[in-house]
DRENZA-870686 format. One record per residue (C-alpha): x, y, z; residue in three letters; residue number from 1. Coordinates in steps of 0.02 Angstrom, whole numbers, plus 32768, in hexadecimal, padded with zeros to 4 digits. Layout:
DRENZA-870686
- X;Y;Z;res;n
- X;Y;Z;Ala;NUM
...
This chain:
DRENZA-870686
- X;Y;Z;res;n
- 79F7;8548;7FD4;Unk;1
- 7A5B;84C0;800B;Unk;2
- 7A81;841E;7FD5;Unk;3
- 7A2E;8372;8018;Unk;4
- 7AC8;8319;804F;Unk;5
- 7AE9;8272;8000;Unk;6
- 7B3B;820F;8092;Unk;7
- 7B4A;8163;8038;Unk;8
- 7BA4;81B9;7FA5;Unk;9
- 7C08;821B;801E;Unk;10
- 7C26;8172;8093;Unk;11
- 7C5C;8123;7FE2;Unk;12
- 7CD4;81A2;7FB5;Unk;13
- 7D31;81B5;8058;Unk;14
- 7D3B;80DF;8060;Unk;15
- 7D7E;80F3;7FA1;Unk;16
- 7E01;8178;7FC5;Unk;17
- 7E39;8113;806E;Unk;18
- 7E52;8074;7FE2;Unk;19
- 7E9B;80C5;7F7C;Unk;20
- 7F12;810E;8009;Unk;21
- 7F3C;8064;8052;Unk;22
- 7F51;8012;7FAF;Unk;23
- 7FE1;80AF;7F76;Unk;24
- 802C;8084;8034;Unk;25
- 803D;7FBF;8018;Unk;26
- 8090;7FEC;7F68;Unk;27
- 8117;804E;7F96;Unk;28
- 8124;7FD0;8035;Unk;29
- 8156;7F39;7FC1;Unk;30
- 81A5;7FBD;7F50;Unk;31
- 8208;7FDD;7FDD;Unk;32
- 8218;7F32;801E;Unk;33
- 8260;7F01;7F6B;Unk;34
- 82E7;7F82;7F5E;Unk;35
- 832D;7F3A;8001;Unk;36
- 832D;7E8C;7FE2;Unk;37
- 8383;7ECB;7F2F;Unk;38
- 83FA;7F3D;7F92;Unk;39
- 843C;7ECC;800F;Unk;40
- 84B4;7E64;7FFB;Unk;41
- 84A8;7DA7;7FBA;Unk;42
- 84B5;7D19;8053;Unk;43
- 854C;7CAD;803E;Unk;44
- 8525;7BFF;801A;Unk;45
- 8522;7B7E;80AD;Unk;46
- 856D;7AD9;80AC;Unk;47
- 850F;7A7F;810F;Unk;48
- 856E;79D0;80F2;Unk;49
């Protein structure tokens, strides 16, 4: 016999694992984002006089 399906559970889990998801992607964004800024090279000072 099958199951009674559980949609709010179901809804929950999908809205976890897309959280989940987008929180890994913004991670290795600024992960990214900070190797670059450490990688390039520093901006010679200005004299603005």
């Amino acid at each position: 016999m099958a199951r009674t399906p559980n949609y709010n559970f179901e809804r929950q889990e999908r809205e976890r694992l897309k959280a989940q998801k987008l929180a890994q992607k913004a991670a290795d964004k600024a992960a990214a984002k900070q190797a670059a800024a450490d990688a390039a090279p520093p901006k010679p000072p200005t004299d603005d006089q």
